[in-house]
N, C-alpha and C positions, 0 to 999 in steps of 0.2 A: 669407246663403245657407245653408239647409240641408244637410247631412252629406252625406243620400244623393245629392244636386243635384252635391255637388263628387264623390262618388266615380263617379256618372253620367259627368260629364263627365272625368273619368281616364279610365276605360274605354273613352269614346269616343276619345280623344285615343289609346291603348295601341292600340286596333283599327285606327286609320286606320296608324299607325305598323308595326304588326304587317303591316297589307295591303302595305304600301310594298316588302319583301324577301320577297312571298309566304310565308308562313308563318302559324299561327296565335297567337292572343293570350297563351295558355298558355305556347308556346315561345319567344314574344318576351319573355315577364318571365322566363323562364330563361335568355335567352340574355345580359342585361340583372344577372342575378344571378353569371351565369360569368364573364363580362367586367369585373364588380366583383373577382373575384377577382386582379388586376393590381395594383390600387392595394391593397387590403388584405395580402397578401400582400408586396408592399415592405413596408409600414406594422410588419412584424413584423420587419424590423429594430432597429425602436428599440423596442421594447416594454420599459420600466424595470424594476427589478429581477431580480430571481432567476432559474433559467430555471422556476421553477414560474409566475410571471406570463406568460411565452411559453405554456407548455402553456395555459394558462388561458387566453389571446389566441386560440390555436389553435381549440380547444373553440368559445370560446363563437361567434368570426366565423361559425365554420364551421358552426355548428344554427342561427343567424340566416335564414344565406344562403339553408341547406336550405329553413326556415321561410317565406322572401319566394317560393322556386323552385319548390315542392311543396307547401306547406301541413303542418301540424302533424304529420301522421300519417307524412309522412319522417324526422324524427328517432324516434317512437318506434319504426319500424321500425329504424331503425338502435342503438336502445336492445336491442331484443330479439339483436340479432347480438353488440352488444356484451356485454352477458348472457353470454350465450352460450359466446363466450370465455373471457371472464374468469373466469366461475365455475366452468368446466372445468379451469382454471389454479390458482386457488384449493382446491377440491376435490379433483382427482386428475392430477396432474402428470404421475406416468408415460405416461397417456395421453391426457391433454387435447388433444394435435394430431390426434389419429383421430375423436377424439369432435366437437371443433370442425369437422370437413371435412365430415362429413356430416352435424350437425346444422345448420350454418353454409348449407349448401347444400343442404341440404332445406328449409329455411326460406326460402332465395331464390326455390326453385324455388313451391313454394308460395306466393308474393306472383308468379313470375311467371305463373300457372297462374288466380289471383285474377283480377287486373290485367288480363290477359290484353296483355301488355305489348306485343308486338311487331306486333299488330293496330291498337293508340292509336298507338303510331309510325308505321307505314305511315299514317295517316290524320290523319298532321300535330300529332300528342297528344303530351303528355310526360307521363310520372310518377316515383317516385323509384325505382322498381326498376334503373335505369341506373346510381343510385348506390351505391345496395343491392349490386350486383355489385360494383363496386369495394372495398367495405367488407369484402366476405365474405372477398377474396382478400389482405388486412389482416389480418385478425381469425385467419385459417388459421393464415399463414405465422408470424404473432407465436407462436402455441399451438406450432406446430409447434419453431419453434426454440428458445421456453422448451421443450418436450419435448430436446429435443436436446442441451441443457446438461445435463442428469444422463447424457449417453452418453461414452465414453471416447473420446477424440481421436481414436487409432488405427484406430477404426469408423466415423470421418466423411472427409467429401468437403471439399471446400475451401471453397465455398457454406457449407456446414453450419456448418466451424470460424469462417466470417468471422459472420455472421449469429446463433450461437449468445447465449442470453441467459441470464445464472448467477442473476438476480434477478428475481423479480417485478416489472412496472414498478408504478407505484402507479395510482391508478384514472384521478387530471388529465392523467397521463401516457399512460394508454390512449386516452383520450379524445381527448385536445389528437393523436397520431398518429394516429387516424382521422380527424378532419376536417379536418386544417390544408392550410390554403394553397386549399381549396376544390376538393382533388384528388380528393377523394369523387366530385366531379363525372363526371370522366370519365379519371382518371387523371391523370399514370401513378402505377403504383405502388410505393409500396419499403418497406424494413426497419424494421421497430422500431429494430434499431443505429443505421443510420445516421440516423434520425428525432433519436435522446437524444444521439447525437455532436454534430450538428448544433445541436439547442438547447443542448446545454452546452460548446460550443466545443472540443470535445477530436477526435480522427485529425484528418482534413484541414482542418478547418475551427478549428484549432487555431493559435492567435496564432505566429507565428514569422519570423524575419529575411525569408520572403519577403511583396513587397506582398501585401494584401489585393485579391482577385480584382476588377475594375470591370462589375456586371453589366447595363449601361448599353450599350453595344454590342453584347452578344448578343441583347438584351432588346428592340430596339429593332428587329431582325431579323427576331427571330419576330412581333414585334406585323405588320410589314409582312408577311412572308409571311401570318401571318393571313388580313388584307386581300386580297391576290392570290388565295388560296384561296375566302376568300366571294364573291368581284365573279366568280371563275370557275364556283365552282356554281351561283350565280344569272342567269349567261349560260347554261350548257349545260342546266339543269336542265329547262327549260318544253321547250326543246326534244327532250328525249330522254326524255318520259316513260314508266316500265313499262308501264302501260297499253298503250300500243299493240303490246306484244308479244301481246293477244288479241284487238286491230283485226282487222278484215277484211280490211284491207289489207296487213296483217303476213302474213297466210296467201296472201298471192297474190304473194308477195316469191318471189324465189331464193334458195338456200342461200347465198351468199354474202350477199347483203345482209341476210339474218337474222341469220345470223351478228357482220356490220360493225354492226348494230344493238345487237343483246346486249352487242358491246363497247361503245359507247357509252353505255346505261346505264351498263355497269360503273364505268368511266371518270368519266362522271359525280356520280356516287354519292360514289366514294373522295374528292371534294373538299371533302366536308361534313367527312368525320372528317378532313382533312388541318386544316381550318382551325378545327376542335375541339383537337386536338391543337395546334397551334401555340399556340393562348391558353393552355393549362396549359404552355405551355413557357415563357412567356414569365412568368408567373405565377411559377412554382418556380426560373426563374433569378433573380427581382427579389428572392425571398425569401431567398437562398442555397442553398437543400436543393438545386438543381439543379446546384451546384458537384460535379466530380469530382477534380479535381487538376491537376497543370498540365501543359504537355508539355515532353518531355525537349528540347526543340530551344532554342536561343538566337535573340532573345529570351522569354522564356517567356510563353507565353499560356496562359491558363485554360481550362477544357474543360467544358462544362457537357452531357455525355453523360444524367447522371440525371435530366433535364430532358428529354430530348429521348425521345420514343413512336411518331416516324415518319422515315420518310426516304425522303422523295419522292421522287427522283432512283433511290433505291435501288429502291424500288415498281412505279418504271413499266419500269426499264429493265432489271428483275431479268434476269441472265443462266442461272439455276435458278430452280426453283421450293423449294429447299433453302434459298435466301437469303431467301423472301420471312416468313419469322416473326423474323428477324435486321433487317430493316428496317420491317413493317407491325406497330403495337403492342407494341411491342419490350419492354417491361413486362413485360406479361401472360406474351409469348413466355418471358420469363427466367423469371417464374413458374411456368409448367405443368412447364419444363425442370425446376428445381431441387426443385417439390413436389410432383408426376406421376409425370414421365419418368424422369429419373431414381431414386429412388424403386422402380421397380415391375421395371428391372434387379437381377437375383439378382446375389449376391457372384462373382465369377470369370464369370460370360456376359455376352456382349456383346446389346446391345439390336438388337431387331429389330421388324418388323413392328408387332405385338402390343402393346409399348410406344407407337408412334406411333398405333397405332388406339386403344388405351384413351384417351391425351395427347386427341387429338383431339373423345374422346367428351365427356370431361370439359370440353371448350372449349364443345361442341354444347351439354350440359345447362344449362352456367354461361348463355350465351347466352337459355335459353329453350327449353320441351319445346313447340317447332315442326317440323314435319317438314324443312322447308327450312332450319333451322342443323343439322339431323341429316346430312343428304343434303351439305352444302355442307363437314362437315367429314370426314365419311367418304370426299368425295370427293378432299379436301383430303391426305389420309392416303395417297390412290392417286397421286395427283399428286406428292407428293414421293417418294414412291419408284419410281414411273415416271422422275423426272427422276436419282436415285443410279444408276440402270441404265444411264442416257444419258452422266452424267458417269465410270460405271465404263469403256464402251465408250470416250470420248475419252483417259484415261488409259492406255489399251491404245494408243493411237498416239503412232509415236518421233516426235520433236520437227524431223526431216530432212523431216516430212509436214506443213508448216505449211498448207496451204490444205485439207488433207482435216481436222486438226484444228479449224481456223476454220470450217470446213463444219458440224462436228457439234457444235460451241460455238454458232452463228446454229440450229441443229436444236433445241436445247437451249431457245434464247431464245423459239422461234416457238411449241414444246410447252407454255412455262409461262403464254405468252399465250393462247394458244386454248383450253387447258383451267383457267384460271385463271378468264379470262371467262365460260366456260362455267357453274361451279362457281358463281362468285357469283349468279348469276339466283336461285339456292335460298334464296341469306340472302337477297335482297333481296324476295322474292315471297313467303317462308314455308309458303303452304298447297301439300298435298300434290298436287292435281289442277292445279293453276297452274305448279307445280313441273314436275311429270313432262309437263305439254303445253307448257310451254317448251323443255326439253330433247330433247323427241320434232320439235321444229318442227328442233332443227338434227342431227337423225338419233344421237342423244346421242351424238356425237362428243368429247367431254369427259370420258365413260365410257370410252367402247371405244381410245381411243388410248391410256391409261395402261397398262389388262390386258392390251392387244396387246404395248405397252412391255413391262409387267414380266413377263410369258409370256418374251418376246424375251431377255428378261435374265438368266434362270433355265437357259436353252438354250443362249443363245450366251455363253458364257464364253473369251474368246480370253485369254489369258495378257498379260502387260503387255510390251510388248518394248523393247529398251533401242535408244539411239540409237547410233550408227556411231564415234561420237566416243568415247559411251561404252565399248564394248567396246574399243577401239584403246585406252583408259586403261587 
């Protein structure tokens, strides 16, 4: 049988398989290439000698995977970020973290500007700019923290001092922590330190009287939750498509049931990255790197927090909208915190506004120069501080007021749902005109309830008042 006969009939065979969970053939051999990352991933447990043969095991699965997922021209983009860094590092230390952020992230933006990345995804497409993003945010924080080692302790935050790197790592090493374990994929992300701790057995992951962590029950968790997460997006999916948020029949709806709509997308949607997210959990726990230490309780059990990017439970039931970066993408969250946010507060002032809208901008651009991640995180920025106003005003009631507190805590729960749903129609639609006539169909109440909030916050300042019990102490 001829070559192109058998690769014919692969293709056929990838298509029908691909039609089977709806999706296209492109993102069936990615999803096919992600899922590999499970068994490869344990497999770097045993990898023989040195930890320079890990790094190397790291490296090489990891531009393979790229290679089988995207095609050749993902790792060289991922070559040019690497560049990038490194020779920034090499070259001029003092500043190589300033230079890496935005050369690092003009170059993203630029492959997503190319690509036109977030239009091929809407349309069922994949490409490696997904991975691209995760690299960037690798390649930063490593420049930044080698920056950070020539600074004096006393000048640093605690992130800083933990994180901080005195040496150049060498290049197998750069390498082998950008792609290992196939987190390039879709995260989550972490340290240069704890990347070289972890291949070289030293902090936690360091031989000592207590057992060795069994990541066999954790691991076997997240592969099921996986599964629950995919059989749920592929139930709710067909039935709650975008699309029909510019039906004919969506404009002849009520405000409530547009509304109940728009949640349902939302809803929808978050189950793809919940069951993306579970597979690199379960990946990074089988490898070790997802190991965090153990708990203080007897008996002791293991804690595989560095693994973990979501928390589902915490997502849906968020009782602020303050919690929702603490549990959605918890990674990235710690990211922007520790290379943004903080960061961009002056010495003795406390952060405000300004910080949280730059944080967020930076999330916007990192995403993709679409109007709809611009709009969804500018909105995102209204929204958590609309919700600090709500939670300042419950912390003004004494504790002898428990139903008018529970009142304004369920007010709290109701605000971060309604304008949370709201918000995301923007990342999920992206174009401008798609955007602003979704938002117009539910009277952009997603909008006006935060400025109304945070107007209301600015105004009414009632002092915090002490409980009955208390004052009689």
């Amino acid at each position: 049988m001829c070559p192109c006969l058998i690769y014919k009939i692969k293709d056929m065979e990838m298509e029908e398989m691909a039609s089977m969970i709806g999706v296209s053939c492109p993102v069936f051999q990615f999803l096919l290439c992600y899922i590999a990352t499970i068994p490869i991933s344990f497999f770097h447990r045993f990898v023989p000698g040195s930890s320079t043969g890990k790094h190397f095991y790291a490296a090489t699965t990891g531009a393979v995977l790229s290679y089988l997922a995207f095609g050749l021209s993902s790792n060289l983009h991922f070559l040019v970020l690497i560049i990038i860094s490194y020779g920034s590092m090499v070259v001029y230390r003092k500043r190589c973290g300033l230079i890496t952020f935005f050369l690092a992230m003009g170059y993203l933006i630029g492959c997503h500007v190319y690509y036109m990345s977030g239009d091929l995804w809407k349309e069922g497409g994949i490409d490696a700019t997904g991975s691209m993003m995760v690299i960037t945010l690798k390649v930063i924080s490593c420049a930044i923290n080698y920056n950070d080692g020539l600074l004096k302790e006393a000048y640093l935050r605690e992130s800083q001092r933990k994180n901080r790197l005195f040496k150049l790592p060498s290049v197998i090493e750069y390498v082998g922590y950008c792609l290992c374990c196939g987190s390039h994929f879709a995260g989550p992300v972490y340290e240069m330190k704890d990347y070289l701790d972890w291949t070289e057995g030293k902090g936690i992951w360091m031989k000592s009287e207590k057992p060795s962590p069994s990541p066999f029950g954790a691991a076997i968790k997240s592969i099921l939750q996986a599964g629950l997460c995919m059989g749920v997006y592929l139930y709710l999916d067909p039935r709650y498509p975008l699309s029909r948020i510019f039906a004919g029949s969506y404009k002849r709806w009520g405000f409530i049931k547009k509304l109940r709509y728009q949640y349902m997308c939302s809803f929808s949607a978050r189950w793809k990255y919940y069951f993306i997210w579970s597979v690199s959990e379960a990946s990074m726990i089988l490898s070790g790197l997802g190991f965090s230490g153990w708990t203080n309780s007897f008996p002791l059990e293991a804690q595989w927090r560095r693994a973990r990017n979501v928390d589902i439970l915490g997502v849906e039931f968020s009782k602020s909208a303050v919690e929702i970066p603490l549990v959605w993408n918890i990674h990235v969250s710690t990211w922007l915190r520790h290379y943004v946010y903080d960061r961009l507060v002056l010495k003795g002032r406390r952060p405000g506004f300004f910080q949280l809208l730059a944080t967020q901008t930076i999330s916007a651009v990192w995403h993709g120069l679409y109007p709809g991640y611009i709009i969804f995180f500018v909105q995102s920025a209204l929204m958590i501080s609309g919700s600090k106003a709500i939670y300042r005003w419950q912390q003004t009631i004494s504790s002898d007021k428990r139903m008018f507190k529970k009142m304004i805590m369920l007010l709290n729960f109701a605000y971060t749902i309604i304008v949370l749903t709201y918000s995301s129609v923007g990342f999920m639609i992206l174009s401008l005109d798609e955007t602003i006539a979704a938002y117009a169909s539910v009277y952009y109440i997603g909008t006006a309830i935060p400025v109304v909030v945070i107007l209301l916050g600015n105004i009414i300042k009632p002092k915090r008042v002490t409980s009955r019990a208390r004052k009689v102490q």
